[in-house]
GUZA-940303 format. One record per residue: residue number from 0; x, y, z of N, C-alpha, C, O, CB in turn; residue in one letter. Coordinates in Angstrom, 3 decimals, decimal comma. Each point is the difference from the previous one (the first is absolute). Glycine has a CB too. Layout:
# residues N
(node NUM (X Y Z) (X Y Z) (X Y Z) (X Y Z) (X Y Z) 'A') ...
***
This chain:
# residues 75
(node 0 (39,191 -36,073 20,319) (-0,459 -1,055 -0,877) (-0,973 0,587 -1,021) (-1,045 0,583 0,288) (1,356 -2,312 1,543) 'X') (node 1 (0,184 1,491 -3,122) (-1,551 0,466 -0,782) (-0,514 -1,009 -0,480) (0,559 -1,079 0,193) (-0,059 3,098 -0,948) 'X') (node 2 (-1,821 -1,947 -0,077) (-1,212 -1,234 0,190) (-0,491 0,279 -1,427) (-0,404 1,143 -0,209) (-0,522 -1,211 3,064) 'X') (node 3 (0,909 -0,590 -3,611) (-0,556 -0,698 -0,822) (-1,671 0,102 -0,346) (-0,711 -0,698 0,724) (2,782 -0,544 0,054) 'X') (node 4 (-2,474 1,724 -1,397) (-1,990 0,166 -0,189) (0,399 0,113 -1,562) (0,851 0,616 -0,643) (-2,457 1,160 3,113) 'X') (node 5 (0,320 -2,890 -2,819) (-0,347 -0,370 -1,468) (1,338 0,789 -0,981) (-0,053 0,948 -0,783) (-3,092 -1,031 1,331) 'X') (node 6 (4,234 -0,730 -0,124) (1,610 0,668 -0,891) (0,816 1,423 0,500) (1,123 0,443 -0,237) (-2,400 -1,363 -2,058) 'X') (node 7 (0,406 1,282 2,910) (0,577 1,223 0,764) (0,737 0,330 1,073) (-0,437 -0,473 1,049) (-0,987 0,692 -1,854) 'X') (node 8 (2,121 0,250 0,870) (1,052 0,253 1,716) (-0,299 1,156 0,382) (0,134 0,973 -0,742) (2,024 -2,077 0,375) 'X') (node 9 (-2,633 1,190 1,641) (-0,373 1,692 0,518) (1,192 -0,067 1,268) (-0,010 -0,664 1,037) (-3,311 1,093 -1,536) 'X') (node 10 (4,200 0,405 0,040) (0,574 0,253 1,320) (-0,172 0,006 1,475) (-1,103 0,060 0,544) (1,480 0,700 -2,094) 'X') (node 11 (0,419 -0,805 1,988) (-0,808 0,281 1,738) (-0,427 1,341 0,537) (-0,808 0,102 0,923) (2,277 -1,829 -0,202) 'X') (node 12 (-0,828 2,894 -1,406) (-0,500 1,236 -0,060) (-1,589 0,237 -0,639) (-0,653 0,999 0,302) (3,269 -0,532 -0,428) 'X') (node 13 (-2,928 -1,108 -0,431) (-1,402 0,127 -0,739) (-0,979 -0,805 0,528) (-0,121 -1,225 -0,012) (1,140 1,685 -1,952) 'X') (node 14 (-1,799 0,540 2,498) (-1,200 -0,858 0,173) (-1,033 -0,432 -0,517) (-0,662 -0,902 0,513) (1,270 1,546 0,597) 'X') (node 15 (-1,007 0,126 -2,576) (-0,602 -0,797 -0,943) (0,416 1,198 -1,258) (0,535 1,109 0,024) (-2,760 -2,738 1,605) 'X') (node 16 (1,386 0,303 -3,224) (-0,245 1,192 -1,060) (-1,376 0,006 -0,641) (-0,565 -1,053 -0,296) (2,987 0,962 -0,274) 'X') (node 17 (-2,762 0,852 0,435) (-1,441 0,377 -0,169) (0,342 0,274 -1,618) (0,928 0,745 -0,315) (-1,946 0,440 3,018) 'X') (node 18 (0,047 -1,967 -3,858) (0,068 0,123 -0,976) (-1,305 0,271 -1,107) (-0,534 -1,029 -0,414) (2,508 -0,106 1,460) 'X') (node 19 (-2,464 2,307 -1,497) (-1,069 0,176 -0,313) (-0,146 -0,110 -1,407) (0,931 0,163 -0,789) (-1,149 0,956 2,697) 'X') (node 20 (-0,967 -1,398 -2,229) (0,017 0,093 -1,855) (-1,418 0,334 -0,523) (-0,973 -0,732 -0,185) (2,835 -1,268 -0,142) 'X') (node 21 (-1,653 3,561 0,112) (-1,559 0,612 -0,751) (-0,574 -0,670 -0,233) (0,666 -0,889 -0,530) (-0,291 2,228 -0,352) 'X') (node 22 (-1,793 -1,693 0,934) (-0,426 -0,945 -0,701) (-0,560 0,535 -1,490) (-0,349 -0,859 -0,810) (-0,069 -0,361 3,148) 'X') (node 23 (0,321 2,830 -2,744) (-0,179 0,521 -1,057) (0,630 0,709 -0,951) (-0,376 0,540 -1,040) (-0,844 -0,850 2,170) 'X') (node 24 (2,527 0,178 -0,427) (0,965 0,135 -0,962) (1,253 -0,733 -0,293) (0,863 0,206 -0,854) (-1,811 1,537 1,270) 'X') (node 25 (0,834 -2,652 0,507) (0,911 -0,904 0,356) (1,323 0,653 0,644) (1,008 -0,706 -0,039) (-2,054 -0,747 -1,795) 'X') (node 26 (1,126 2,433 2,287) (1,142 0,394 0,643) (0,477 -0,867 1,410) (-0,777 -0,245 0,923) (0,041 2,564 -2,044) 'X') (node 27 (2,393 -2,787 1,080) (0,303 -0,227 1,467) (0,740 0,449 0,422) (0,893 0,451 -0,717) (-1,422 -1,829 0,724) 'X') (node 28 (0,593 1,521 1,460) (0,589 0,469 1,030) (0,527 -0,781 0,900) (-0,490 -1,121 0,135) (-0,703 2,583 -0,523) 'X') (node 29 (2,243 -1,081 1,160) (0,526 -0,889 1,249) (0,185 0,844 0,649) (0,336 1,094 -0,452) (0,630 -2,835 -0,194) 'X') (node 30 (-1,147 1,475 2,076) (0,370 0,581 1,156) (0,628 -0,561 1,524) (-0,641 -0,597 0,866) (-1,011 1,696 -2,223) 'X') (node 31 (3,239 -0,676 1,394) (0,114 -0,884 0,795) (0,143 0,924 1,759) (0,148 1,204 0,205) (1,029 -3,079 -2,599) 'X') (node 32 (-1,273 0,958 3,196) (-0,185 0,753 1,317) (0,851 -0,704 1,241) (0,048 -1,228 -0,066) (-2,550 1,953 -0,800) 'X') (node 33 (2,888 -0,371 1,507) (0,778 -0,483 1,081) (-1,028 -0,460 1,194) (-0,201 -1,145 0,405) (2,271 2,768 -1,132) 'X') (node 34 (-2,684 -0,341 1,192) (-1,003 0,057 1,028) (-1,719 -0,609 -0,889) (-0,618 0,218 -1,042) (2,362 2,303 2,583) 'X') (node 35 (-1,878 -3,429 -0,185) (-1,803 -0,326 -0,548) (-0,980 0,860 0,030) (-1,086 -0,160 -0,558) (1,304 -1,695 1,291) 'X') (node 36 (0,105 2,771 -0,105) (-0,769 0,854 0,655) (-0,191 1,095 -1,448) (-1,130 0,449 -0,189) (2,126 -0,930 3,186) 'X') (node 37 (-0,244 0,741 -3,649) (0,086 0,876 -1,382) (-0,489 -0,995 -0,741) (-0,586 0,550 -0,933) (2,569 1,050 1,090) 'X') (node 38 (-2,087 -2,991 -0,287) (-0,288 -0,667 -0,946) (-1,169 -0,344 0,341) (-0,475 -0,299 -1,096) (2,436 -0,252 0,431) 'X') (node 39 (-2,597 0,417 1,258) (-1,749 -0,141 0,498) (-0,325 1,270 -0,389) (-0,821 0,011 -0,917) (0,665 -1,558 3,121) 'X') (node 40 (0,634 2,967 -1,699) (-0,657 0,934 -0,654) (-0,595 0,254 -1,502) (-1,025 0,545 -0,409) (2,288 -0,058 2,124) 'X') (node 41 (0,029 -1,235 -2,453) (0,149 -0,357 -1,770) (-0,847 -0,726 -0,298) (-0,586 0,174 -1,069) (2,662 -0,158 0,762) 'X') (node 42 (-2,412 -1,063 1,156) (-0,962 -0,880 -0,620) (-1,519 0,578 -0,024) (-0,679 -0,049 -1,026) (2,251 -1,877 1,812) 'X') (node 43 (-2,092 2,532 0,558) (-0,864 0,747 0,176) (-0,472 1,275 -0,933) (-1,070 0,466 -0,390) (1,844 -1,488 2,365) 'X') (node 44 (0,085 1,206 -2,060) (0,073 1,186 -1,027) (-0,787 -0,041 -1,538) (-0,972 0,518 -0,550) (3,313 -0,317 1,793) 'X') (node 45 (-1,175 -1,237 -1,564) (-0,360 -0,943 -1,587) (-1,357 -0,841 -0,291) (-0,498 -0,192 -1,109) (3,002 -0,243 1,225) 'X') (node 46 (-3,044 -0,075 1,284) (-1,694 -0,507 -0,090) (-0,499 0,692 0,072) (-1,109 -0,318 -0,426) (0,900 -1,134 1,095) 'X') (node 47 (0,219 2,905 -0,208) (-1,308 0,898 0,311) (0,398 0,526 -1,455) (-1,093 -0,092 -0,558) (0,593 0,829 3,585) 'X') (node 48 (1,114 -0,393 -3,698) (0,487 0,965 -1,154) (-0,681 -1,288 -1,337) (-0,602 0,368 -1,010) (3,546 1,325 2,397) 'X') (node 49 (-2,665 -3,097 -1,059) (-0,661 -0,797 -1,014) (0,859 0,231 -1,525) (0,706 0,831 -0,570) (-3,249 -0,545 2,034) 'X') (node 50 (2,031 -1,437 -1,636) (0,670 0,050 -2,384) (1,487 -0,711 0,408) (0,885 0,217 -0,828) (-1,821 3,132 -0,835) 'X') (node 51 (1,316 -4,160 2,821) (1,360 -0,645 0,369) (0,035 -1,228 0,314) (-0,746 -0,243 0,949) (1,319 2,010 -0,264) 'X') (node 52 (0,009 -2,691 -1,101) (0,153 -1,220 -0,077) (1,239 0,041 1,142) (0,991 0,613 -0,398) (-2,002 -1,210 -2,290) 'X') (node 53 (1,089 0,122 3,839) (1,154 0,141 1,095) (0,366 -1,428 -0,037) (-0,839 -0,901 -0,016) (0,023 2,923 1,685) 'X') (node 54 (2,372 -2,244 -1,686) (0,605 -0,706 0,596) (0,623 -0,220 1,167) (1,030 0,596 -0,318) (-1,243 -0,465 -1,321) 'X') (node 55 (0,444 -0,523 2,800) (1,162 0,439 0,967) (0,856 -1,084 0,236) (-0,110 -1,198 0,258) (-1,219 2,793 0,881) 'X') (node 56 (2,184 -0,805 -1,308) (1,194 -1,547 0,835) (1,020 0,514 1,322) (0,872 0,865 0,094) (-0,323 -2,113 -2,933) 'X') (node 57 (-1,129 0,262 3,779) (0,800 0,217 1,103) (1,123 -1,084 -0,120) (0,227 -0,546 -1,080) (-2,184 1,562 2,539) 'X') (node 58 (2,787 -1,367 -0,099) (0,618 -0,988 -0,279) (-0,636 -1,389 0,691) (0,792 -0,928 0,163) (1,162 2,653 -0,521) 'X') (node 59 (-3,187 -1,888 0,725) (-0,647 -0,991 0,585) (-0,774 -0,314 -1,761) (0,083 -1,123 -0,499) (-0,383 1,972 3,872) 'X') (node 60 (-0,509 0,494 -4,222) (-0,869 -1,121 -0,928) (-0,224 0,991 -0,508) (0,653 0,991 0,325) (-1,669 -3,018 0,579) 'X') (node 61 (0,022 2,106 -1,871) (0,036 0,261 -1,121) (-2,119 0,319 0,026) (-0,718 -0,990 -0,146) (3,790 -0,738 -0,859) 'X') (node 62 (-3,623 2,920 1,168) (-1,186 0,512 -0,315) (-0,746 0,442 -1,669) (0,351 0,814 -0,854) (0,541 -0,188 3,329) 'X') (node 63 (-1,356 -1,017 -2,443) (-0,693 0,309 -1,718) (-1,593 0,953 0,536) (-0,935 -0,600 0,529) (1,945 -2,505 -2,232) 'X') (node 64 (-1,043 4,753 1,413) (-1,582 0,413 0,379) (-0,104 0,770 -1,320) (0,745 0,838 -0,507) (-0,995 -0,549 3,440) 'X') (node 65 (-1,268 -1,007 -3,456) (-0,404 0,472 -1,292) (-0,583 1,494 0,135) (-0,685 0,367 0,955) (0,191 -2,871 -1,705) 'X') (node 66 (0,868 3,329 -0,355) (-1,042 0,951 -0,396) (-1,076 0,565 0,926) (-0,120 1,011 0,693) (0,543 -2,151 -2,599) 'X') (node 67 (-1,369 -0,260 1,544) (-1,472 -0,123 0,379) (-0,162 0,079 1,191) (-1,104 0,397 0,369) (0,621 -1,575 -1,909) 'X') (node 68 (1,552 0,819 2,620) (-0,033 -0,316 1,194) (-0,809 0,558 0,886) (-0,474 -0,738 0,863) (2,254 0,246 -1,390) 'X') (node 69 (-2,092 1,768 0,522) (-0,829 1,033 1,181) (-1,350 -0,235 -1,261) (-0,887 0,831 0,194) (3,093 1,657 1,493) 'X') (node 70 (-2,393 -3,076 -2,439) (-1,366 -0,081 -0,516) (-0,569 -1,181 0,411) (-1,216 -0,138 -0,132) (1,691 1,413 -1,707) 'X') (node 71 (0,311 -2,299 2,396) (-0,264 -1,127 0,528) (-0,806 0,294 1,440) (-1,065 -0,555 0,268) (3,193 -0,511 -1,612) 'X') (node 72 (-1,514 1,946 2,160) (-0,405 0,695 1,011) (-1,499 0,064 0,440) (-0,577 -0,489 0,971) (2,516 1,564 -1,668) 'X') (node 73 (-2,592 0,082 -0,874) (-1,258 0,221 -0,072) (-0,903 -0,803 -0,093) (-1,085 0,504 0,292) (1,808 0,890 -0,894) 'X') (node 74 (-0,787 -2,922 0,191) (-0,930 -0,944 0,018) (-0,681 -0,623 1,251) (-0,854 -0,876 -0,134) (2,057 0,630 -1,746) 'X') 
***
């Protein structure tokens, strides 16, 4: 069965797509992953590294983590 997120169909092979966008140059990226386990690493990765606007879409929903996010942290 594939599933439907905000217009999207992710196969049943995919377990999510991770979608990034510079925030200083505006560059984007997608990344898609089968295993969560590679895709938590990606996400981890992309907050400690910072300047990324992350999207993720699994097939349950749909995550929005700003930029700023690990600066939120420090307060």
């Amino acid at each position: 069965m594939e599933w439907k997120v905000g217009g999207w169909e992710l196969p049943e092979e995919i377990s999510c797509v991770i979608r990034t966008d510079e925030v200083k140059t505006g560059k984007v990226k997608e990344f898609t992953y089968k295993s969560t386990h590679y895709a938590q690493r990606k996400v981890a990765e992309l907050i400690n590294k910072g300047g990324h606007d992350i999207t993720i879409c699994t097939h349950d929903t749909v995550h929005f983590i700003p930029h700023d996010f690990a600066d939120d942290d420090d307060n």
